[in-house]
C-alpha positions as CSV (number, residue, x, y, z in Angstrom):
1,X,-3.7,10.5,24.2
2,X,-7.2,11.7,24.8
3,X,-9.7,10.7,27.8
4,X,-11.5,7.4,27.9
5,X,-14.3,8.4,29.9
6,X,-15.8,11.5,28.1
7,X,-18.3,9.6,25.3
8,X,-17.8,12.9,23.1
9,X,-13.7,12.5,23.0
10,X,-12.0,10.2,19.9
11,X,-8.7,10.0,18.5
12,X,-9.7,12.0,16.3
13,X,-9.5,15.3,18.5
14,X,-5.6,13.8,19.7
15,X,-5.4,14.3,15.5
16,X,-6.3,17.7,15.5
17,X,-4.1,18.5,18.4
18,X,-1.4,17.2,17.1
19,X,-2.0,19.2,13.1
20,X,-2.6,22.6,15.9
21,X,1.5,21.4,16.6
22,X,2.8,20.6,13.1
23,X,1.6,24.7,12.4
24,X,2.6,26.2,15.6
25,X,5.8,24.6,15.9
26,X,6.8,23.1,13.1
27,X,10.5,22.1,14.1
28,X,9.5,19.9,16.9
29,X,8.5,17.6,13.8
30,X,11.6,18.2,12.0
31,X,12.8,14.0,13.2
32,X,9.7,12.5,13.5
33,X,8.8,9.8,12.1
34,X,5.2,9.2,12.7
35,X,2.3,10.3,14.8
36,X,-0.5,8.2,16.3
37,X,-3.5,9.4,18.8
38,X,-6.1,7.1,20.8
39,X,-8.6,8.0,23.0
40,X,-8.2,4.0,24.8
41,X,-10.5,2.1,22.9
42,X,-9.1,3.1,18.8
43,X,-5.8,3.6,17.9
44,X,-4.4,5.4,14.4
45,X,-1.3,7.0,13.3
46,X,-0.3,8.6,10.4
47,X,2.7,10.9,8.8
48,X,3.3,14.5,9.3
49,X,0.7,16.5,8.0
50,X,-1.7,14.1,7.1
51,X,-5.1,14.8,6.6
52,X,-7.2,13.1,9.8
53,X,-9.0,10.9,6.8
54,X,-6.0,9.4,5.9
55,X,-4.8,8.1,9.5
56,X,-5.2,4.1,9.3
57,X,-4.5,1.6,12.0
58,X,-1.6,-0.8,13.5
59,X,-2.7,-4.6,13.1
60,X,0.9,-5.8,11.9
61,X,1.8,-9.2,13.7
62,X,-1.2,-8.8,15.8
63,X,-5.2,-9.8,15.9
64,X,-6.9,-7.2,13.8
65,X,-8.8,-6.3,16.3
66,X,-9.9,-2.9,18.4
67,X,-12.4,-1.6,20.9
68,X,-11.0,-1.1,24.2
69,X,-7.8,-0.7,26.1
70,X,-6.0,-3.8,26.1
71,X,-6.2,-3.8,22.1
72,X,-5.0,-0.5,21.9
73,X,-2.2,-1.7,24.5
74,X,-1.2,-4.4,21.8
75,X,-0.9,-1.7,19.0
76,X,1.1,0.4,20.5
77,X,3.4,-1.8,22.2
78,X,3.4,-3.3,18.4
79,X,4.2,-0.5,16.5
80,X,6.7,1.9,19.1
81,X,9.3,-1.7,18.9
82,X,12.5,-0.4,17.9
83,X,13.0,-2.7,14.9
84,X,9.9,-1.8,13.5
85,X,10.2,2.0,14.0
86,X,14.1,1.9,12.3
87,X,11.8,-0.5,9.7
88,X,9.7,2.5,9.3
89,X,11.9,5.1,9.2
90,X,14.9,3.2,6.5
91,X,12.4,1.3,4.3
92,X,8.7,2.3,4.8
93,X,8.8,6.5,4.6
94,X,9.3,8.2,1.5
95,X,9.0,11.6,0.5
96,X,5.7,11.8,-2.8
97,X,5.3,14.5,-4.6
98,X,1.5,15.7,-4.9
99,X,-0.2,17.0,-8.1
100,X,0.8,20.3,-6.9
101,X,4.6,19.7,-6.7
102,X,4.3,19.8,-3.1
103,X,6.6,17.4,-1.2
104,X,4.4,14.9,1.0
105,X,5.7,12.3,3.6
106,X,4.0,8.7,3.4
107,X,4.4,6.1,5.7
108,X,3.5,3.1,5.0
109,X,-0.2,1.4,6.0
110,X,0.4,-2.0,7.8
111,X,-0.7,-4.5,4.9
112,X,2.1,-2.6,3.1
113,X,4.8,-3.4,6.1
114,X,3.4,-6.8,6.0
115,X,3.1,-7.4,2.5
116,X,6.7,-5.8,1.6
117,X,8.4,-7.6,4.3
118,X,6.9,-10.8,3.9
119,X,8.7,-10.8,-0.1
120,X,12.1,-9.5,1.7
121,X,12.3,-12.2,3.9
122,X,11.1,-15.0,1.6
123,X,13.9,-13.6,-0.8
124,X,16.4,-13.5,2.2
125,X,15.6,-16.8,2.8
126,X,16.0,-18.2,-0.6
127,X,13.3,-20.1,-0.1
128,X,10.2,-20.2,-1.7
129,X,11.1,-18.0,-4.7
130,X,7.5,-17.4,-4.9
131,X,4.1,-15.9,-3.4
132,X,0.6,-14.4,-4.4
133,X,-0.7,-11.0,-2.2
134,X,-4.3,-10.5,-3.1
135,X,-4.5,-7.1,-1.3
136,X,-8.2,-5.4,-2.7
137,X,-8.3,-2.7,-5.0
138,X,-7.6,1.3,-4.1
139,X,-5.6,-0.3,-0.8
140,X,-2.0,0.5,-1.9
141,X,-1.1,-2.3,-4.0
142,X,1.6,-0.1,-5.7
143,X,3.2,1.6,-2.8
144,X,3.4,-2.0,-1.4
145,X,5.6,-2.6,-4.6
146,X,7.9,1.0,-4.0
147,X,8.7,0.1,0.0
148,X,9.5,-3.8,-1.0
149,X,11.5,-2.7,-3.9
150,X,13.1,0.3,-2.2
151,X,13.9,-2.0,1.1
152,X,15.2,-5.1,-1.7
153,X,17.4,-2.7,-3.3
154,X,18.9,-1.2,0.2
155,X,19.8,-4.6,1.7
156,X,23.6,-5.1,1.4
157,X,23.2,-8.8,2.0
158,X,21.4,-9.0,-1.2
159,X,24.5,-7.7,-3.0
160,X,22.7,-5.2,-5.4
161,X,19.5,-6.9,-6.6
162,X,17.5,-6.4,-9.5
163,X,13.9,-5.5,-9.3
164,X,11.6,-6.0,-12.1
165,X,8.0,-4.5,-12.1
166,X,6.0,-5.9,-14.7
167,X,2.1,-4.9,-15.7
168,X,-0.1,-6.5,-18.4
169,X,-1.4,-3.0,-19.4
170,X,0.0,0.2,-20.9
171,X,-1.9,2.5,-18.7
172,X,-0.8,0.3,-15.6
173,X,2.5,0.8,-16.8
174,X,2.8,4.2,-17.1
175,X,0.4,4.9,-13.3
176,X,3.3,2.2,-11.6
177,X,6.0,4.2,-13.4
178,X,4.8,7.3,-11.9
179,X,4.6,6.1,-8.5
180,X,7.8,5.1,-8.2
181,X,8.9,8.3,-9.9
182,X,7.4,10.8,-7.6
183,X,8.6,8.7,-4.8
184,X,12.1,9.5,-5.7
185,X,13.2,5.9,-6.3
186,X,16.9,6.0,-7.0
187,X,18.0,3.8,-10.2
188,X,15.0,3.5,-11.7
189,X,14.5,2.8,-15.4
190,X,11.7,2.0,-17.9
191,X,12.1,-0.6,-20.3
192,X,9.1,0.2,-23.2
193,X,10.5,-2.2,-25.8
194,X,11.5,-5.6,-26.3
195,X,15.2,-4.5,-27.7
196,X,15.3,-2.2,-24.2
197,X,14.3,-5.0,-22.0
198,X,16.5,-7.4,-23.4
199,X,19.3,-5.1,-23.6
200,X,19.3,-4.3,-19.8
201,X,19.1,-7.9,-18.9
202,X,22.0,-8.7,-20.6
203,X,23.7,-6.2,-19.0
204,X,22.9,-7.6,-15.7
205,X,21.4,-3.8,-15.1
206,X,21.2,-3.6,-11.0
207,X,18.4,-1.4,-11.5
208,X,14.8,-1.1,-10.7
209,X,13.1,-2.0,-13.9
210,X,9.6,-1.6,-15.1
211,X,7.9,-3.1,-17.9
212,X,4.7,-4.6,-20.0
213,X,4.4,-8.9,-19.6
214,X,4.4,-8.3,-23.4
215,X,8.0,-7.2,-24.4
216,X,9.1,-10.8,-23.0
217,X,7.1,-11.4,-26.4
218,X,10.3,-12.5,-28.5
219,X,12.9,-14.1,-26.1
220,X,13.5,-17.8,-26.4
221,X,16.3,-18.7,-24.0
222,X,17.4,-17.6,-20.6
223,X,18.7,-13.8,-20.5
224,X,20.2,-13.8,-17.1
225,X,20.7,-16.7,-14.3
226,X,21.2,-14.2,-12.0
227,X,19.5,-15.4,-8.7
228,X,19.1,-12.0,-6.7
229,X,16.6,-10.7,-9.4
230,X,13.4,-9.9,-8.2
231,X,10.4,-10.1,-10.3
232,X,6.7,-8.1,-8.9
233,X,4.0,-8.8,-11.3
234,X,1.4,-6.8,-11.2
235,X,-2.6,-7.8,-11.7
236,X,-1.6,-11.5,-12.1
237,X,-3.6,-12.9,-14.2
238,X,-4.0,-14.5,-17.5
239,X,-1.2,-13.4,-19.2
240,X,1.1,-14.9,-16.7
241,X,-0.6,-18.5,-17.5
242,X,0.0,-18.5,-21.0
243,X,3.2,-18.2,-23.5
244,X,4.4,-15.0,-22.0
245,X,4.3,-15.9,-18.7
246,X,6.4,-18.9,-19.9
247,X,9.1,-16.7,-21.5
248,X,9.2,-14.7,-18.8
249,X,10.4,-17.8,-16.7
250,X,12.5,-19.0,-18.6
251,X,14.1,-15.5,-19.5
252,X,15.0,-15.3,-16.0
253,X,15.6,-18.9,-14.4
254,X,16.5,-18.6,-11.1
255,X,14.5,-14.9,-10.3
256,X,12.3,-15.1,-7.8
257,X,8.5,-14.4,-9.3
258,X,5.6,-12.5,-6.8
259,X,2.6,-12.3,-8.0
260,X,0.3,-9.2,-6.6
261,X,-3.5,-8.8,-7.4
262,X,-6.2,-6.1,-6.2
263,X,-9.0,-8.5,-7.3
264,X,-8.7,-12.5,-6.0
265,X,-9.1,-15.6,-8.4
266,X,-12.1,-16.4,-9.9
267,X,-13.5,-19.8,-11.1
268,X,-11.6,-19.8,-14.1
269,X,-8.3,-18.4,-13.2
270,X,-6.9,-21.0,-10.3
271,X,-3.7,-21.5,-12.7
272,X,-2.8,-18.8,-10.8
273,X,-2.6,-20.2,-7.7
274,X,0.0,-22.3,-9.6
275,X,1.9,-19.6,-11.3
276,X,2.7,-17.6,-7.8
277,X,1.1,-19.6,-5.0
278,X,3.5,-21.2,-3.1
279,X,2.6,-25.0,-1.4
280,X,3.7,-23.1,1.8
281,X,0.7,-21.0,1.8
282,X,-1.7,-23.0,2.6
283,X,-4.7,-20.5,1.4
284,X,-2.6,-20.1,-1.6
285,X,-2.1,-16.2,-0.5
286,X,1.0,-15.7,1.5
287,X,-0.7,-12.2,1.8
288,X,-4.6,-11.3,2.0
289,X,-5.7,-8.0,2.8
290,X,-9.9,-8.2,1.7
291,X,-12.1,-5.7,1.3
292,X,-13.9,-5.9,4.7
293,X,-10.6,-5.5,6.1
294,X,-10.3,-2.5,4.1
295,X,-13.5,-0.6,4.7
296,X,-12.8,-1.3,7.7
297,X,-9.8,0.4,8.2
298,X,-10.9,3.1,5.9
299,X,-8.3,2.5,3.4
300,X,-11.3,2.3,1.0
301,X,-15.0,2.8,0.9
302,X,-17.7,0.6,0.7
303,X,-19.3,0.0,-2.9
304,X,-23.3,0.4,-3.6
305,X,-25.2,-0.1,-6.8
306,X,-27.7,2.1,-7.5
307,X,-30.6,0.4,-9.9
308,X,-32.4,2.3,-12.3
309,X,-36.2,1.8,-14.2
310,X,-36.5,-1.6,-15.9
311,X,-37.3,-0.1,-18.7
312,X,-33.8,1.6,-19.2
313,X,-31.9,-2.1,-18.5
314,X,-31.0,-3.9,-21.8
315,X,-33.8,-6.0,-22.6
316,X,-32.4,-9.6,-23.9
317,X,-35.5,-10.5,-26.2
318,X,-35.2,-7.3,-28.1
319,X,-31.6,-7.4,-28.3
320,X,-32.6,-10.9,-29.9
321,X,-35.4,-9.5,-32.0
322,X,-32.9,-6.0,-33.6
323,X,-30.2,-8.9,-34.6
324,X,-32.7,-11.4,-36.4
325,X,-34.0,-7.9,-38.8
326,X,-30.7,-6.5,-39.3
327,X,-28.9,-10.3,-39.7
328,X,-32.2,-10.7,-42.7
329,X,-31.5,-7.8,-44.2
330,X,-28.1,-8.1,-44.6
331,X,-28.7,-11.8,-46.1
332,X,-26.0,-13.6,-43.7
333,X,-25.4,-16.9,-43.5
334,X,-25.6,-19.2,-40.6
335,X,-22.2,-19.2,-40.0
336,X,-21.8,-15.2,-40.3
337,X,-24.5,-15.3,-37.8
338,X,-22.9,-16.8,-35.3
339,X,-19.3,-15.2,-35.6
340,X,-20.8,-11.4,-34.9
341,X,-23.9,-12.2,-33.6
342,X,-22.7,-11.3,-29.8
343,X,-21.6,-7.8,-31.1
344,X,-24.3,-7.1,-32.8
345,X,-27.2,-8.2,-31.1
346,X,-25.8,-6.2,-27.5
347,X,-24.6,-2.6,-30.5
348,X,-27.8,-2.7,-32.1
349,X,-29.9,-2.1,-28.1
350,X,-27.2,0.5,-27.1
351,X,-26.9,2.1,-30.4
352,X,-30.8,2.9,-30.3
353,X,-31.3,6.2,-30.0
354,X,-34.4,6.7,-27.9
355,X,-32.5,4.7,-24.8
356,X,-29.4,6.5,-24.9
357,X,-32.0,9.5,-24.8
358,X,-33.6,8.2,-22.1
359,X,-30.0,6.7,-20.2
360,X,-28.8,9.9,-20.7
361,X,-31.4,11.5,-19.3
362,X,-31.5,9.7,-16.5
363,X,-27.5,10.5,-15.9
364,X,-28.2,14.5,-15.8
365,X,-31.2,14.5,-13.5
366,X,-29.6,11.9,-11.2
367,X,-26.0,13.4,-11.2
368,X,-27.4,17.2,-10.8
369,X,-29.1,15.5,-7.5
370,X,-27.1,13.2,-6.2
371,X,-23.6,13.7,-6.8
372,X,-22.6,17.1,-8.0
373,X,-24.6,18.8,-4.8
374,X,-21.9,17.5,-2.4
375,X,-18.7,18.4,-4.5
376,X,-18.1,14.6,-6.0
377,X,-17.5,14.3,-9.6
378,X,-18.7,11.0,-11.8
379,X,-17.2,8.3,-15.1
380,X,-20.0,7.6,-17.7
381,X,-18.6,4.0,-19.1
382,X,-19.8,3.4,-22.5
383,X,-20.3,0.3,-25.2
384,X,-17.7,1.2,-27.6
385,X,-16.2,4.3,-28.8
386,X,-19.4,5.2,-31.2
387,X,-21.4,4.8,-27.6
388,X,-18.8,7.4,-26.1
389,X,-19.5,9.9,-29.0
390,X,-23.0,9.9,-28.8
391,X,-23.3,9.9,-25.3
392,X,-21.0,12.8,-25.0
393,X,-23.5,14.5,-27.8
394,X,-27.0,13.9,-25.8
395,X,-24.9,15.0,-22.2
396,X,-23.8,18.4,-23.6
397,X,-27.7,19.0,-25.0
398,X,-28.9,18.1,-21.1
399,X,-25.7,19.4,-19.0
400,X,-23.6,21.7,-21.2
401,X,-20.5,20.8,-23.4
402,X,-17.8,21.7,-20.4
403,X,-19.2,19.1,-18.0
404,X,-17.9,16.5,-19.6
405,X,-15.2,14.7,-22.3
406,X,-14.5,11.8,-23.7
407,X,-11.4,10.0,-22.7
408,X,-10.8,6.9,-25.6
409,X,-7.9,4.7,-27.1
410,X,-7.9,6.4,-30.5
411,X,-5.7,3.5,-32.1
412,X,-6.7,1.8,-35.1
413,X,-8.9,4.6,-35.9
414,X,-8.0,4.7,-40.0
415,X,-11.3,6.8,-40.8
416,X,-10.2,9.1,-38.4
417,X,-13.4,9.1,-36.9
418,X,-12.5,9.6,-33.2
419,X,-9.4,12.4,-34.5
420,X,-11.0,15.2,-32.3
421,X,-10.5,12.9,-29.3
422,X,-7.0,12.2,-29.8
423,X,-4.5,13.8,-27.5
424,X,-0.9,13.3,-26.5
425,X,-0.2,11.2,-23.7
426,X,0.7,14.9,-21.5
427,X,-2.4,16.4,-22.9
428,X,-4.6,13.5,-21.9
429,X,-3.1,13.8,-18.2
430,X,-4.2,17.5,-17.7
431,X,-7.4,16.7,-18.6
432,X,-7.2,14.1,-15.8
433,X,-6.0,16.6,-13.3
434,X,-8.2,18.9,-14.8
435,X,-10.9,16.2,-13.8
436,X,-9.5,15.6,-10.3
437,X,-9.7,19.4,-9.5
438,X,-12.7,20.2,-7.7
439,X,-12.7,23.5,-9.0
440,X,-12.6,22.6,-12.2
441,X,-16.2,22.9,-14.7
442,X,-15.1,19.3,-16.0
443,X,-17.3,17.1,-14.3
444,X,-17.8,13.9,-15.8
445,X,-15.5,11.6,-18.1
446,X,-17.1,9.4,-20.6
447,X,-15.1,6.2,-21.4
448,X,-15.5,2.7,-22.7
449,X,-12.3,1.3,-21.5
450,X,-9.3,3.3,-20.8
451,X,-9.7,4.7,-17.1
452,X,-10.8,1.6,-16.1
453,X,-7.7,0.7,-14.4
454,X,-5.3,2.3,-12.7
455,X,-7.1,5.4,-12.7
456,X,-7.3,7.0,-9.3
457,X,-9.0,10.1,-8.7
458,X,-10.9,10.3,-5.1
459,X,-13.3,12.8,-6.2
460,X,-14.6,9.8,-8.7
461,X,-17.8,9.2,-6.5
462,X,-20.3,7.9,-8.8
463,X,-19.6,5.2,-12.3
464,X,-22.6,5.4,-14.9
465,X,-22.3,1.7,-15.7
466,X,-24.0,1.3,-19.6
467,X,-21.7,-2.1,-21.0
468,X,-21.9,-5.3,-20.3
469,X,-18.9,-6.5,-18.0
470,X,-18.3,-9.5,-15.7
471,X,-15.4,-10.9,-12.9
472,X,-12.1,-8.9,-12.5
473,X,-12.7,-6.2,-15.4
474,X,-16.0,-5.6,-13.6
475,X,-14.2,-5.3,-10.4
476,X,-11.5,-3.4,-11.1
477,X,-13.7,-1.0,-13.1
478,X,-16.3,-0.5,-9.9
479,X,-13.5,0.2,-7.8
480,X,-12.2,3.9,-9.4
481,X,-15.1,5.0,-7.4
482,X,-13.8,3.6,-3.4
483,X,-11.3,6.5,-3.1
484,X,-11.2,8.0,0.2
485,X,-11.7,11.9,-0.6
486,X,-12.6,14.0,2.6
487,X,-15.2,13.2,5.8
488,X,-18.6,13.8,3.2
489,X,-17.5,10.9,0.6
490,X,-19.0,7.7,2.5
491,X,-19.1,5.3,-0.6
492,X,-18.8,4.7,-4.2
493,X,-21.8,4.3,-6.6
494,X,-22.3,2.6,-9.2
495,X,-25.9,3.1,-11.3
496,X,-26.4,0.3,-13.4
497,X,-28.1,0.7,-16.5
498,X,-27.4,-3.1,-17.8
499,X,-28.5,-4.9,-15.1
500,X,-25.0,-6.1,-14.5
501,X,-25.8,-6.8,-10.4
502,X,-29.3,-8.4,-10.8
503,X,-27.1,-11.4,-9.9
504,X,-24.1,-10.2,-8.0
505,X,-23.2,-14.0,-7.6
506,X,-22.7,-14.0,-11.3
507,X,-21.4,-10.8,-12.2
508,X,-18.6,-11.6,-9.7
509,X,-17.6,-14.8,-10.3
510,X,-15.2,-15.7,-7.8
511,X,-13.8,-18.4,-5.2
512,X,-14.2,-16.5,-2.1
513,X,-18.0,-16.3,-1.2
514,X,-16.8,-12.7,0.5
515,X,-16.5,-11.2,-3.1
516,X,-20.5,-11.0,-3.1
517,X,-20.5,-8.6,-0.4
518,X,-18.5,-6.2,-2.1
519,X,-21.2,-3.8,-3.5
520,X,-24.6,-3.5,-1.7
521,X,-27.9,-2.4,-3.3
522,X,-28.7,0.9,-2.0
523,X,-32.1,0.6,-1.5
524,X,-31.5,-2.0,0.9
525,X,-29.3,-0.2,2.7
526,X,-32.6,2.9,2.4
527,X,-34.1,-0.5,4.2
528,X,-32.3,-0.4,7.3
529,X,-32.5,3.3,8.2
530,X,-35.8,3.5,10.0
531,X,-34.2,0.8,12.6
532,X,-30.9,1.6,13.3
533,X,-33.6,5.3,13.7
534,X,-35.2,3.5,16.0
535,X,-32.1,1.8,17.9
536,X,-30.8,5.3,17.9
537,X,-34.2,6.7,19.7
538,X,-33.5,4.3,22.7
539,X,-30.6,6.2,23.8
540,X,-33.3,9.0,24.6
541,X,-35.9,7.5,27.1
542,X,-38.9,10.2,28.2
543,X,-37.2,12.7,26.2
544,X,-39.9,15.0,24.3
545,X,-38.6,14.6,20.6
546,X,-40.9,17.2,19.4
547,X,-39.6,20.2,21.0
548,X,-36.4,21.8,19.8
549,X,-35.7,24.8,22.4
550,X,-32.7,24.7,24.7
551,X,-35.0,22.5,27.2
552,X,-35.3,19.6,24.7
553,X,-31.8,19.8,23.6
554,X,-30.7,19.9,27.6
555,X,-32.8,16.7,28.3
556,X,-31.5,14.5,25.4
557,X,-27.8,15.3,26.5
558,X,-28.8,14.2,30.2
């Protein structure tokens, strides 16, 4: 605990004190199970060697609130409870390993203690057998997932559950997989087919089980009636409304079904409030952690767009003008016109060569300025796969061929057009590490939809947005960039080359009116700088600004 009274003191410098003690005497920190610092007016903890950055707050069962002492009171008379610190230390610590094979201890954030507990209860309870967490994207959604899972499976009143992890993508598969992995999560097993998923619910496998929505594909009848089987479904969306959500459900009739999202519903998507919402929650969330909460907490970083010339934004008319020649000279009908003209129409503007000159132009200069200088690295997200290719072509002409690669679903490629860009699922993960290494020349990755999700790689500062996208793929894909990574990374940017966030309102489509606050435009941010200057210069009454000996700098501090 640091002094209240000295305006130049935080928590921050209890943090550092106590990292001076984790080196100097290591084995006083051989039992502990957390540490937390205040100053009397903010109050943070965070596990053993944790970086100061990564330090987050105590709100759990308490007004998420902070400021001064009585607050801080309430957090720590919160968190130091024995339950919740033999909580922390049974269920909510595990032992990661890093990119590095280094061992790291995480403790739990508390919208993960929340979250987690709040699906252990309901499932102790019996009663409702469902619930929907919206907690925002880059917060911890997965970890949420190991300590519930890893708590579920440790509870001997729960006579030896089964938990079931299920995703809707590949790549979300394979990122959850690996979570749980390096957490060291006993009994854990991937099921990757149908015939696998089917096989170890027949066995009644007590097991932690991860899958895809999309192996449930072929079942038609119950598999197990079990009811101490746990089912966390991952981004829960679409797919859970339709047929596969359906044989999911009745596949496993009396499991208990969570739903978890990092993006909330949008106009078109309330079904899910039906799939997982239970009539309990009144919101329809039995958990909600939003993005101001976030930022604010510094479990993420706030978004900004960045836009760029007019004359580099797709331009609608012409778009209208390149389909009409090329649907003449091809002599389609009215009918073929219709069927491809979307596709068309939007390839034949982002196929043009002099733009993706002039986009790609506009990349170099403004990532050589703004983004490389301070150590941050950058995604380039492209139409389609041609886009990728040709893009990656102008960027090596303008930035060299190291500084960047192309990163692609190479499927259903029969002309073997992309074949130089096909690599083995352990050779595409060292070019990702290779990407996340700050030392490393690879400085850009150029995609058009893999690494879109469940890509996370806090380095990622700055998205080169060049394809049309709307709602939770748009939100999802902004959001690789709102990694914390070190004290310099303040926010993620996005520089929008569509004209996607003319009309944030529409790009993000969603019920909660907060969801437009989510990304900023930068320049009015620029805006506000000369007066919070100005509030700033009202600290300093009668001090001459324009000298800058000791004598100026003497009178300011005074």
């Amino acid at each position: 605990m640091k002094s209240p009274v000295r305006p130049a003191i935080s928590w921050m410098d209890g943090a550092g004190d106590i990292l001076n003690y984790e080196k100097s005497i290591p084995e006083m920190f051989v039992t502990n199970i957390f540490n937390f610092a205040t100053e009397g007016k903010r109050f943070r903890y965070g596990s053993i060697n944790a970086p100061v950055t990564l330090w987050g707050p105590w709100y759990a069962d308490i007004p998420h609130e902070e400021g001064d002492f009585t607050k801080v009171q309430k957090s720590v008379a919160s968190i130091t409870r024995k339950e919740v610190i033999l909580d922390l230390f049974r269920y909510f610590t595990l032992f990661s390993t890093d990119k590095h094979n280094r061992k790291i201890k995480v403790v739990c954030r508390y919208q993960q203690y929340e979250g987690a507990n709040l699906i252990v209860n309901r499932v102790k309870a019996g009663y409702p057998k469902k619930g929907l967490i919206w907690h925002f994207q880059g917060s911890g959604k997965s970890l949420l997932m190991v300590f519930a899972a890893q708590k579920l499976r440790m509870m001997k009143e729960l006579n030896a559950p089964t938990v079931l992890i299920v995703n809707d993508r590949i790549d979300l598969a394979g990122q959850i997989f690996g979570t749980f992995s390096m957490a060291d999560v006993p009994n854990l097993v991937p099921a990757d087919t149908n015939a696998e998923l089917i096989r170890l619910l027949k066995a009644d496998t007590r097991k932690v089980i991860i899958t895809k929505i999309f192996e449930f594909a072929q079942i038609e009848d119950a598999i197990n009636y079990r009811d101490n089987i746990i089912v966390m479904v991952d981004e829960a969306h679409r797919t859970q409304e339709g047929d596969l959500g359906a044989r999911m459900r009745m596949a496993l009739p009396n499991a208990f079904f969570f739903g978890l999202t990092g993006t909330p519903i949008n106009k078109l998507d309330k079904n899910t409030f039906a799939t997982f919402g239970a009539k309990e929650d009144r919101t329809g969330y039995m958990s909600r952690y939003s993005f101001a909460d976030s930022v604010s907490d510094r479990a993420t970083l706030p978004l900004h767009f960045e836009p760029v010339p007019v004359k580099l934004h797709v331009d609608q008319d012409a778009i209208d003008d390149a389909f009409r020649r090329i649907a003449d000279e091809a002599g389609l009908t009215h009918e073929e016109r219709s069927k491809v003209a979307q596709r068309v129409r939007m390839a034949a503007i982002m196929k043009d060569p002099e733009r993706i000159k002039a986009v790609c132009e506009h990349i170099a200069e403004h990532f050589m300025q703004k983004v490389n200088p301070n150590g941050f690295k950058a995604q380039v997200v492209c139409y389609d796969r041609e886009c990728c290719v040709l893009y990656k072509k102008e960027l090596d002409r303008l930035l060299g061929e190291a500084t960047s690669t192309i990163v692609m679903d190479t499927n259903n490629d029969k002309a073997d057009e992309y074949k130089v860009w096909r690599r083995s699922r352990e050779e595409e993960a060292k070019v990702l590490d290779d990407f996340r290494d700050p030392n490393n020349p690879l400085q850009i990755v150029i995609v058009t939809s893999k690494l879109l999700t469940g890509f996370d790689a806090p380095i990622l500062q700055a998205m080169y947005l060049d394809k049309p996208m709307k709602d939770h793929t748009l939100l999802q894909a902004i959001c690789r960039t709102n990694r914390i990574y070190g004290q310099d990374k303040t926010y993620g940017l996005i520089v929008d080359y569509v004209g996607i966030f003319d009309d944030v309102a529409k790009a993000l489509n969603f019920d909660s009116d907060a969801v437009e606050k989510i990304i900023t435009n930068i320049e009015a941010v620029k805006a506000k700088v000369p007066e919070m200057v100005e509030a700033c210069i009202h600290f300093f009454p009668g001090v001459d600004r324009t000298r800058d000996d000791w004598e100026g700098l003497v009178a300011a501090q005074g």
